[in-house]
N, C-alpha and C positions, 0 to 999 in steps of 0.2 A: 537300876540295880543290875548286878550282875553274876551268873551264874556261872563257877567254874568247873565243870566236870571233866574228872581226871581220875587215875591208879596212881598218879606220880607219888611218891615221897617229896615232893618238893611241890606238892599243893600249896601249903601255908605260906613257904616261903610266898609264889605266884599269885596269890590271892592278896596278901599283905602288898606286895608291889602295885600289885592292881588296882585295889584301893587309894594307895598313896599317891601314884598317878592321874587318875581317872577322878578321883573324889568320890564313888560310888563304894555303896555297900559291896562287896560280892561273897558269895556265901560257897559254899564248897558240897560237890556232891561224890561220893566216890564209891557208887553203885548206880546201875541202871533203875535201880528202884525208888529210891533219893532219887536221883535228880528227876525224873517223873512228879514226884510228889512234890517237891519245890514247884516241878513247873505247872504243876494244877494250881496251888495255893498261893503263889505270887506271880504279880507282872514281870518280867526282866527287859530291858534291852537288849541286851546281851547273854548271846548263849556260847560261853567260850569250850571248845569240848578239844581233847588233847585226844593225839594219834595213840598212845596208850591206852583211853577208853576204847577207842573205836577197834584196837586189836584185842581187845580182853572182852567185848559184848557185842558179837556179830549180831547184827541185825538192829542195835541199839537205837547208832545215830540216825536212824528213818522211825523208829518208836520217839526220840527228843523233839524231832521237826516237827512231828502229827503233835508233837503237845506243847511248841513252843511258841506257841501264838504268835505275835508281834517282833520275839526280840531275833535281833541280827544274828547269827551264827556265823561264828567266829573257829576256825582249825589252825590250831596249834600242836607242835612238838615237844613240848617241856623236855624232854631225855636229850632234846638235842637244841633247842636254843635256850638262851640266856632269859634273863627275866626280864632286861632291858627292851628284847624284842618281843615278847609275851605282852607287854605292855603299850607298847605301839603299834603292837596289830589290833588291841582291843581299842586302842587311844580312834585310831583311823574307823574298826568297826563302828563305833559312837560318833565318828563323823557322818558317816555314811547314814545310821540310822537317823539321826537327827535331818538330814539333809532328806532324803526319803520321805521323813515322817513329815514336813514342811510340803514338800510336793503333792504328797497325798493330799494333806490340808487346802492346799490352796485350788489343789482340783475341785476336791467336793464342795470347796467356797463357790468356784466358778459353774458350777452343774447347777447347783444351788439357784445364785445368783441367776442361770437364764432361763430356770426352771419359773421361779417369780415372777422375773419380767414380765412375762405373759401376761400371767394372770393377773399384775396388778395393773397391766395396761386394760385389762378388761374392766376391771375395776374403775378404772377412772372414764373410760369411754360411757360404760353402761349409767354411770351414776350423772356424766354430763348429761344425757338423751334422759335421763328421767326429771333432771332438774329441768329443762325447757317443757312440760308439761302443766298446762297453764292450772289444771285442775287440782294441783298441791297445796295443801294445807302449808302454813308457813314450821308450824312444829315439823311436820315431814319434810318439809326441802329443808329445814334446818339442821334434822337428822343426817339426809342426804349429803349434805355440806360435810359435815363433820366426818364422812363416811370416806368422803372424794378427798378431804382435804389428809385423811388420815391414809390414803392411798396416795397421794403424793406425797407424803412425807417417806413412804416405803420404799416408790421408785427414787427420791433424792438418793437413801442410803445406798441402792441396790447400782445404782451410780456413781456411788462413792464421791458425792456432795461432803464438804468442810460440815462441820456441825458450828451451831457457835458459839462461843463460850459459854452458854450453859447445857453444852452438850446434844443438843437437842437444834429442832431447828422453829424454836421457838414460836416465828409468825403463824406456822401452821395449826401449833399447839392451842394459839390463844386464841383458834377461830372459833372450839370446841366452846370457850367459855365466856364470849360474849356476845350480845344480841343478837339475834338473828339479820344474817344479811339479806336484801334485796333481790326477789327472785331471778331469774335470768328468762329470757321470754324467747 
């Protein structure tokens, strides 16, 4: 979604383009107070804000940033460009966030990911060294098993192992549900 705050008289026109453009709702704010309260009460991508707001409410555009969360901020001139370029600087903003918003993503993927690793190598290390302990009841290495096997199946993903066709990496799944295997010594 996106937000257009402006003084223009030629809001509707720009906002109407914008839309039609972009495919995005965009709603129109044309006081510092609106578009404040828009940006509390909805998400936007985009914060498109024209140099006639920013010359009619000093100190504004630093009050829209502190409240626009996420979305890309976007300056524009409406008094002095066309609509066609109004449109293509939001077209490009929406690239930009999107592009951004994917990096971010894929960083916290990757923190994520070696955040796990660790621990799920621990996981599998700790549960081998308890299953060679001759003194296990077989319901408890079976437990164990299930435990280890369910910590391999997390470093497969966190490796980004193929699934397979039922999504899953099924051999692991179906140790959980059948007889106990043969302890390891």
């Amino acid at each position: 979604m996106v937000i257009l705050v402006t003084t223009s008289p030629r809001a509707r026109e720009c906002a109407a383009a914008i839309e039609q453009t972009t495919h995005q709702k965009t709603q129109i704010a044309t006081s510092l107070a609106r578009a404040v309260e828009c940006l509390q009460t909805h998400d936007y991508d985009v914060l498109v804000i024209d140099e006639s707001f920013n010359h009619a409410e000093i100190g504004g555009v630093n009050l829209l940033l502190n409240h626009a969360g996420l979305a890309m901020p976007i300056y524009v001139n409406l008094a002095l460009h066309g609509t066609e370029r109004v449109t293509r600087e939001v077209q490009n903003g929406i690239l930009r966030f999107v592009r951004e918003k994917l990096a971010a993503m894929r960083s916290a993927e990757n923190v994520l990911r070696n955040l796990l690793r660790g621990e799920v190598t621990a996981i599998l290390l700790n549960s081998e060294l308890a299953l060679r302990e001759t003194a296990l009841s077989a319901s408890i290495a079976e437990r164990i098993h299930v435990m280890h096997d369910l910590a391999e199946r997390m470093r497969l993903k966190l490796e980004g192992a193929p699934p397979d066709e039922f999504g899953e990496h099924a051999h692991l799944a179906a140790t959980a549900t059948h007889a106990p295997r043969a302890r390891a010594h």
